[in-house]
C-alpha positions in Angstrom: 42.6 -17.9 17.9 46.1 -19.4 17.6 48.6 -18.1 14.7 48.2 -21.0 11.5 52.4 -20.0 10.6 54.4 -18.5 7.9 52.9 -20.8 5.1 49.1 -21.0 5.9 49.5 -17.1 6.3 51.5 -16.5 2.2 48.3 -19.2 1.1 45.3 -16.9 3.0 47.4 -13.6 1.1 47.1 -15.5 -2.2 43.3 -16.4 -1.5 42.4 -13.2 -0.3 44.3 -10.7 -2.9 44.0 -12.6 -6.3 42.4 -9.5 -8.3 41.5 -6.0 -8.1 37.7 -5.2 -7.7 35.4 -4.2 -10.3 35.3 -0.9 -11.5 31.9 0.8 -9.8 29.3 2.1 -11.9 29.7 5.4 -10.7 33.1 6.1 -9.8 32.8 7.8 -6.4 31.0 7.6 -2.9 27.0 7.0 -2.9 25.4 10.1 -4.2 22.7 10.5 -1.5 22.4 10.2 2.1 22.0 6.6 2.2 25.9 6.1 2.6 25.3 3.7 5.2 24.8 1.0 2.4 28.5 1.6 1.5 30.1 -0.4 3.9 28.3 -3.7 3.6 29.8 -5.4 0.7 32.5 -2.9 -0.4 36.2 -4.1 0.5 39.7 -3.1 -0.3 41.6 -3.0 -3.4 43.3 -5.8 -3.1 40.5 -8.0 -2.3 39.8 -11.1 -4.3 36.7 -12.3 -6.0 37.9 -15.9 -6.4 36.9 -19.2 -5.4 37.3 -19.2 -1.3 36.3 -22.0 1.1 32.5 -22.9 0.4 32.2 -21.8 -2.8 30.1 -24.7 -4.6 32.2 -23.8 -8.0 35.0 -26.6 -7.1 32.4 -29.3 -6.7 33.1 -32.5 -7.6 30.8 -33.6 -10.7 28.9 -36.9 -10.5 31.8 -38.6 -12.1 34.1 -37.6 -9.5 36.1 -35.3 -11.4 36.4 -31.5 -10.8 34.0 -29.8 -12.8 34.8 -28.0 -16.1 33.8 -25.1 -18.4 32.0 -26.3 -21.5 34.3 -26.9 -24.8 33.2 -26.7 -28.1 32.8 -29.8 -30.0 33.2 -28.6 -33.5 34.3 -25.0 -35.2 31.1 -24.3 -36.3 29.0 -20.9 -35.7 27.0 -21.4 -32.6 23.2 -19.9 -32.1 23.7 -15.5 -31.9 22.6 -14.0 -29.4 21.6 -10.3 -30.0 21.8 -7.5 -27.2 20.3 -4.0 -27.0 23.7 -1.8 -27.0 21.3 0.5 -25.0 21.1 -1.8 -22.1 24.7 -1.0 -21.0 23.4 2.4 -19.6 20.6 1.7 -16.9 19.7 5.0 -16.5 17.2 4.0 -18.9 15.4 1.1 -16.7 12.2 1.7 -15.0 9.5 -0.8 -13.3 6.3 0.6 -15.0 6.1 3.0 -18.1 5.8 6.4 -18.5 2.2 6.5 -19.7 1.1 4.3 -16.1 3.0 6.6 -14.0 1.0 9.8 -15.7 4.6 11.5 -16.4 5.6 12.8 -19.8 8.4 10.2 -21.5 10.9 13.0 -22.1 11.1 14.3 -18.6 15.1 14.3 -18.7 16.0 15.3 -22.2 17.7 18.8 -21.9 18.9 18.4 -18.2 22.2 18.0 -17.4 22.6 14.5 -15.5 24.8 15.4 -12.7 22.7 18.0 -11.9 19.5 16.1 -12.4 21.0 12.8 -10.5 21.6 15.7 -7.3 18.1 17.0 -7.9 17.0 13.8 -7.3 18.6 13.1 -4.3 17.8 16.7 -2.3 14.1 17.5 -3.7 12.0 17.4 -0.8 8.9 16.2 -1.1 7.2 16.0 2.7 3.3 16.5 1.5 1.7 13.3 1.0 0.7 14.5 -2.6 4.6 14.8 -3.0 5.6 11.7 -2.1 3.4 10.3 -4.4 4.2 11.8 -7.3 8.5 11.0 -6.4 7.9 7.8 -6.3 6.4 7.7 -9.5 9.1 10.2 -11.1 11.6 7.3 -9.3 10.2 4.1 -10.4 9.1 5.7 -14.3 11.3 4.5 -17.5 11.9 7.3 -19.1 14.2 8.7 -21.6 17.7 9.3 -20.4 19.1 12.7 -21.0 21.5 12.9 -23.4 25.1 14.7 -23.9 25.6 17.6 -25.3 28.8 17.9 -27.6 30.3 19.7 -24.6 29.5 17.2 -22.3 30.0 14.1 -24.1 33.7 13.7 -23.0 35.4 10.8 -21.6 35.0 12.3 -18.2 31.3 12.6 -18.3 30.7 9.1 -19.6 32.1 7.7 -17.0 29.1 9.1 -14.4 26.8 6.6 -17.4 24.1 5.3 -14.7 24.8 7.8 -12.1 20.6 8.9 -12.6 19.8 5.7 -12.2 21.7 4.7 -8.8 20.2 8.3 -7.6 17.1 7.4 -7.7 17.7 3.9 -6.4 18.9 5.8 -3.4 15.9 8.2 -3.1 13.7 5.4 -2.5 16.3 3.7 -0.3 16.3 7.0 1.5 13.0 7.0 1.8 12.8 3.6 3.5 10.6 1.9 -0.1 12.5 -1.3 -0.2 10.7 -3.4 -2.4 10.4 -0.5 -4.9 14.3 -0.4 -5.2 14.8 -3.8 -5.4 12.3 -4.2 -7.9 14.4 -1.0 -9.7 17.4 -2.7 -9.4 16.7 -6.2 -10.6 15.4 -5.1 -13.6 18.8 -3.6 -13.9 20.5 -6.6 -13.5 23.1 -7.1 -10.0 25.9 -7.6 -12.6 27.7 -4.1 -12.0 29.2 -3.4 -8.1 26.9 -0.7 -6.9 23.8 -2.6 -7.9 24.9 -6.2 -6.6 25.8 -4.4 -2.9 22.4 -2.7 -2.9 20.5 -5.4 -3.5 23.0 -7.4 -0.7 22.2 -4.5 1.7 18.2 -4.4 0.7 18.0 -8.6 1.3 19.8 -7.7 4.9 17.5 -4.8 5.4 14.5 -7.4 5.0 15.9 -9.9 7.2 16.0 -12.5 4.4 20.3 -13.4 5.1 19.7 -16.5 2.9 18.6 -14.3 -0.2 21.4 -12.2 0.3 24.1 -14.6 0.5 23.1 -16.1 -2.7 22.7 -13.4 -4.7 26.6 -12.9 -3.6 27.2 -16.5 -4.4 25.5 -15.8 -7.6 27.0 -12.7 -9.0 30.5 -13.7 -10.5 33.3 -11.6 -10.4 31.7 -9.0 -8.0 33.9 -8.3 -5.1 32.3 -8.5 -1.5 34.1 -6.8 1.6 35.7 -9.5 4.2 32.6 -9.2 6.4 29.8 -9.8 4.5 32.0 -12.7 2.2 33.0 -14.5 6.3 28.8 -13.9 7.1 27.5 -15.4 4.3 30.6 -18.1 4.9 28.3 -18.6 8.2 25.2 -18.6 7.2 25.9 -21.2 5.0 27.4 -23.6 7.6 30.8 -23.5 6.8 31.8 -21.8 10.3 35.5 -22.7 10.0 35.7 -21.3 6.4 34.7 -18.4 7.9 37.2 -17.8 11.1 40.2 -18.9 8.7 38.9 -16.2 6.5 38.6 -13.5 9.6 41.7 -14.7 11.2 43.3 -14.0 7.6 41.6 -10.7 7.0 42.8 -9.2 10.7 46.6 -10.9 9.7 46.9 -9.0 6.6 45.2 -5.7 8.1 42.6 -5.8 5.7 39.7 -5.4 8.0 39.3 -3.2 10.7 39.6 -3.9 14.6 36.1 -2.9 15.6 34.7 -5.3 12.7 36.6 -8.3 13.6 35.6 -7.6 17.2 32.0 -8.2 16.2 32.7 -11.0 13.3 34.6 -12.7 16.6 31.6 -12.5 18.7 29.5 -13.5 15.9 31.7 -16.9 15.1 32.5 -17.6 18.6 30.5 -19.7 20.9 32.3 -18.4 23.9 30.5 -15.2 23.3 26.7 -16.4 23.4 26.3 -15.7 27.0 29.0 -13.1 27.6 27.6 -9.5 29.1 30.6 -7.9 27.3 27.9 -5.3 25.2 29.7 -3.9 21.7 29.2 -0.6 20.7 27.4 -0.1 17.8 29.2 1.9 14.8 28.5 5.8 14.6 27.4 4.5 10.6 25.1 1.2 10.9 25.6 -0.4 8.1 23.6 -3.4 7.1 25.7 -6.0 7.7 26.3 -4.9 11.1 23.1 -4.4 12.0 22.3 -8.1 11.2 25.3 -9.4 13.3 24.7 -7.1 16.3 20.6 -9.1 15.9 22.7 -12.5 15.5 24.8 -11.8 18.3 21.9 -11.1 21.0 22.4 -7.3 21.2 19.8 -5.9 18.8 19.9 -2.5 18.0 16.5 -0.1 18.0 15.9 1.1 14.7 14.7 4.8 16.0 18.0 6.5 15.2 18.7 4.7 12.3 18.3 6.2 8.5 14.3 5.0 7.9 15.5 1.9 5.5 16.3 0.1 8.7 13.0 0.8 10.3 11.5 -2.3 7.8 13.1 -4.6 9.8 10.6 -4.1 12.6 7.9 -5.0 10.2 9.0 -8.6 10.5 6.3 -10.8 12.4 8.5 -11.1 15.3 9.0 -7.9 16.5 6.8 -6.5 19.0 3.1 -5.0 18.6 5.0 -1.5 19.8 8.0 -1.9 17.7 5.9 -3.2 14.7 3.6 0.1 15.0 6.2 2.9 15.8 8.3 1.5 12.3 4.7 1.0 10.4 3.8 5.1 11.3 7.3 6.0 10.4 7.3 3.8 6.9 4.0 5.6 6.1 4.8 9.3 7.0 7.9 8.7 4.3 5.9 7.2 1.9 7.1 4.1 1.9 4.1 1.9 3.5 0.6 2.3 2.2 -2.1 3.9 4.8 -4.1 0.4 4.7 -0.8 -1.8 5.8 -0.4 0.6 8.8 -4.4 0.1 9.5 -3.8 -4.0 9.2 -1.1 -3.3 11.8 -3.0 -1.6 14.5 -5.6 -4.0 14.7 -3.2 -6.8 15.1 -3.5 -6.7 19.4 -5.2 -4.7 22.2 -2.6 -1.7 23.4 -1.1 -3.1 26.4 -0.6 0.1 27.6 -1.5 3.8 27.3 0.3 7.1 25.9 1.6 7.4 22.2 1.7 4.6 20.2 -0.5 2.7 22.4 -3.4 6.0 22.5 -3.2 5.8 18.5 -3.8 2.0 18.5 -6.5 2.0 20.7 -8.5 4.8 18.9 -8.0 3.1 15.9 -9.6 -0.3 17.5 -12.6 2.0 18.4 -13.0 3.4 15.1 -12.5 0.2 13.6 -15.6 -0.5 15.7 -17.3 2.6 15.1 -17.0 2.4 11.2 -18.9 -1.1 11.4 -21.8 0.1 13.4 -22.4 3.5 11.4 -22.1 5.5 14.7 -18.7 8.2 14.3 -19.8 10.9 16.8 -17.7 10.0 19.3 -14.9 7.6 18.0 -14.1 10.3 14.6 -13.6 13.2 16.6 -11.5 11.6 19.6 -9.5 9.7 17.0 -8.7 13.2 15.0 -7.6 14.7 18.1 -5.3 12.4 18.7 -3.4 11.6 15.5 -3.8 15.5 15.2 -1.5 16.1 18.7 0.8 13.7 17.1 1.4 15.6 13.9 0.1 12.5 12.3 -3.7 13.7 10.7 -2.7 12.9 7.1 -1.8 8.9 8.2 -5.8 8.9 9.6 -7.1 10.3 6.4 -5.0 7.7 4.3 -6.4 4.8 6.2 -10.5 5.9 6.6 -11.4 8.8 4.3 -12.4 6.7 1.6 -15.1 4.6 4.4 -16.2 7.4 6.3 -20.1 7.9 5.3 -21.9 11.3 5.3 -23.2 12.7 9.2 -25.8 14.5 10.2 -23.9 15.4 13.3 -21.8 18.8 12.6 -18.7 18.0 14.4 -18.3 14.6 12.4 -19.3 15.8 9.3 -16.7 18.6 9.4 -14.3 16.2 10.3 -15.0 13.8 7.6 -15.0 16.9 5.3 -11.6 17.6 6.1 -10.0 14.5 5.8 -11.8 13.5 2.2 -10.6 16.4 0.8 -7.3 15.6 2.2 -7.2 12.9 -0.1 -8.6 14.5 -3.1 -12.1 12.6 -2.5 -14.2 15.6 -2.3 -13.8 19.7 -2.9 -12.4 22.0 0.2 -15.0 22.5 2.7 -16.7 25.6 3.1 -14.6 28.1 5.2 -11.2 26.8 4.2 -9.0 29.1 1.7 -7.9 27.6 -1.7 -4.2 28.1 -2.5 -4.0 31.6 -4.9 -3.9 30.2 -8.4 -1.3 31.5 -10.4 -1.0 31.4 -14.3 0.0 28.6 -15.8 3.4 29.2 -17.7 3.5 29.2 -21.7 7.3 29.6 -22.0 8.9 26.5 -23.2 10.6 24.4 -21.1 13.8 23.2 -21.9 15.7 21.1 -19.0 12.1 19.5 -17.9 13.8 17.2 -15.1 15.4 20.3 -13.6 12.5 22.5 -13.8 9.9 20.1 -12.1 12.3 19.1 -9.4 12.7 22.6 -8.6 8.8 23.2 -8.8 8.5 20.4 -6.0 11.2 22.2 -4.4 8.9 25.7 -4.3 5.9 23.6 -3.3 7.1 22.2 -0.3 8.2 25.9 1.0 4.7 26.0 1.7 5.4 24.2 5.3 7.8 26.9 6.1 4.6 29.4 5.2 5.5 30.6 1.8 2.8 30.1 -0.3 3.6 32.5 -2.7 6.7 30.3 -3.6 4.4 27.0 -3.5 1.8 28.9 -5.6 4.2 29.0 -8.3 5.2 25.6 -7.9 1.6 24.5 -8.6 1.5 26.7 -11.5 4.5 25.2 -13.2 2.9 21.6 -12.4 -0.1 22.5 -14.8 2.8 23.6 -17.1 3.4 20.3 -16.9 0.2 18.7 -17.2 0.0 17.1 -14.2 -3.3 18.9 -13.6 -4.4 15.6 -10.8 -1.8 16.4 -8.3 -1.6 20.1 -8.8 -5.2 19.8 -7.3 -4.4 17.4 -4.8 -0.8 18.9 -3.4 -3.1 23.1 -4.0 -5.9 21.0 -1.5 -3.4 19.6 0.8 -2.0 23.6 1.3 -5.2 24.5 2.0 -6.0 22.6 4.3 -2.6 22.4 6.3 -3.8 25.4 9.0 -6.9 22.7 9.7 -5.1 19.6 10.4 -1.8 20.5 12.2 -1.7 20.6 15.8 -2.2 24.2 16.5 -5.4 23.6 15.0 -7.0 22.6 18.1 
């Protein structure tokens, strides 16, 4: 690409560094793991967010003349429009109430927020039971804590929706998509750190058209070069675009590796070249789409689980659409029964791993409709068992598996209906020690149930002492229904895992 001169060059710096980005919602670096979303739509200081080339803002009206912001015709008081002053802090939006998610509506008054945003971040929560009940604590409107006197400085204020991008991040760490967009647009995309998480969730889903727009539609956000010169593309206007590139690499505003890829994605030249790019050591996104676009997709395996959803798209392969299905569901972001829709989409084509799993699924799938288990259940728990995968097979067919006269079956079915809460332990399998419940008050609830999730899942390292208490502090709680179901799943943890055979 040829140098435009000295002049096109001083109109590009004007274009391109007209104002300083918005202020984010939380001033510093994501919270959470998920820092891979960062580099998507996030560009230097001196970016602009004005009108570039493509913009439909400087449209002509019918009239032929460009269009104009509305004037008042007279001085007289116009309708009012009233907002909740309580809307500014989104810490208090949630996607289904406190009552429907079975949690108490003052789970965060008395806990600190930067401690509770962290908590929210690093619980684990790797029992099925768990994972449930985090995605509820995630997707709840509650309460939002409040500042003490001491902590209601000027300092602290300025972390105001730091909870709430936490547990956007959470679910975005744990690969639930349509959760966090569904978090985030009843947010509103009107502050940076929402607008470049629901840009990065619209790329994650393949859907590059939704993504642009919601750019095009969120005034005065400002996107990084790349994802401003993609969306350029994806709109048609290609030589928008490598103007913009060629001005982004000419005022160092964008790095080498980055224009090396937006070049291959702009260029023609580059569609059948065998020159293979190396991917970034953080995918982002954006880059992921463009390495797709470009002919060199990249597999999703090593990639943070968020990415794994864009094998779920129809045209991915049966393999590639399984593998990301069983990884979606062991993080709790898929439910059992879309992973069971997925295996009987095709006949394995091959056998080992995924394709053993798939085709004892097919046989079950058979089994189930003719009544007959003895063979299929047990071959079929074997083998999700040697793949550390018995709780996915209780999720999908627990709830059709009938009573059996044959032992093996029945014990089998016993095992994984309790699993699921469906029935009590079976005989021979040793209940978790119960533990009195606590009568102390609790002060800082958020902080103390996090940290009781925290003792329960020490019970995969083999303390169950320490997950005992957890429990306890659950009924403390009242969460009596998954006390039960996270004390069964304990239980029955020696039964189901692999050394179990």
């Amino acid at each position: 690409m040829s140098d435009p001169g000295p002049a096109p060059r001083r109109l590009l710096a004007l274009l391109l560094t007209g104002c300083l980005m918005a202020q984010p919602l939380a001033a510093q670096q994501p919270l959470s793991a998920s820092d891979w979303l960062s580099g998507s739509v996030r560009g230097p200081q001196r970016e602009s967010s004005a009108w570039r080339p493509g913009d439909g803002s400087r449209r002509p009206d019918r009239k032929g003349q460009p269009s104009r912001r509305a004037v008042a015709e007279s001085g007289a008081v116009g309708p009012v429009q009233v907002t909740r002053l309580d809307q500014t802090n989104p810490d208090h939006t949630g996607t289904q109430s406190a009552h429907r998610a079975g949690l108490p509506h003052d789970l965060w008054q008395g806990s600190d927020p930067a401690a509770l945003a962290q908590q929210v971040l690093t619980t684990p929560a790797r029992l099925p039971a768990m994972q449930g009940l985090m995605r509820r604590i995630l997707t709840a409107q509650l309460t939002p804590p409040e500042w003490t006197p001491e902590q209601a400085t000027e300092g602290a204020r300025g972390t105001s929706g730091q909870l709430f991008l936490a547990r956007v991040d959470r679910l975005l760490d744990m690969g639930a998509l349509q959760p966090a967009q569904s978090l985030l647009a009843a947010a509103g995309p009107g502050e940076p750190e929402i607008f470049r998480r629901m840009f990065d969730i619209a790329l994650l889903e393949g859907d590059e058209s939704r993504a642009c727009a919601i750019m095009d539609g969120t005034p005065g956000i400002a996107p990084s070069f790349a994802a401003r010169i993609f969306c350029l593309a994806q709109t048609g206007d290609w030589a928008a675009a490598a103007v913009s590139l060629h001005g982004a690499e000419a005022l160092g505003l964008i790095d080498e590796r980055r224009a090396v890829l937006l070049t291959h994605f702009l260029d023609d030249a580059f569609v059948n070249g065998e020159q293979m790019l190396d991917p970034s050591e953080r995918m982002t996104p954006i880059e992921f789409r463009i390495h797709e676009a470009i002919g060199q997709p990249l597999p999703t395996t090593p990639l943070p689980v968020a990415f794994a959803q864009s094998d779920l798209r129809l045209n991915s392969g049966f393999k590639a659409r399984v593998e990301a299905a069983e990884r979606l569901v062991r993080a709790g972001a898929l439910s059992h029964q879309q992973l069971r829709s997925i295996y009987s989409e095709q006949r394995p084509a091959a056998s080992g791993g995924v394709w053993e799993r798939a085709g004892v699924m097919r046989t079950l799938e058979a089994a189930l409709a003719s009544g007959d288990l003895r063979q299929a259940l047990p071959r079929a728990f074997d083998e999700f068992r040697r793949a550390d995968m018995t709780d996915l097979l209780a999720g999908m067919i627990a709830q059709d598996l009938p009573d059996s006269e044959d032992a093996e079956t029945a014990r089998i079915t016993a095992l994984l209906q309790a699993w699921q809460g469906l029935r009590p332990l079976p005989e021979g399998v040793e209940p978790l020690e119960a533990l009195p419940v606590p009568d102390a008050p609790i002060t800082a609830k958020g902080e103390a149930l996090m940290t009781a999730m925290t003792d329960i899942d020490a019970a995969l390292e083999g303390d169950l002492a320490r997950a005992a208490r957890g429990v306890a502090m659950m009924r403390a709680f009242g969460l009596t229904q998954d006390a039960d179901l996270v004390a069964a799943q304990i239980a029955l943890l020696p039964e189901i895992s692999e050394d179990a055979g």
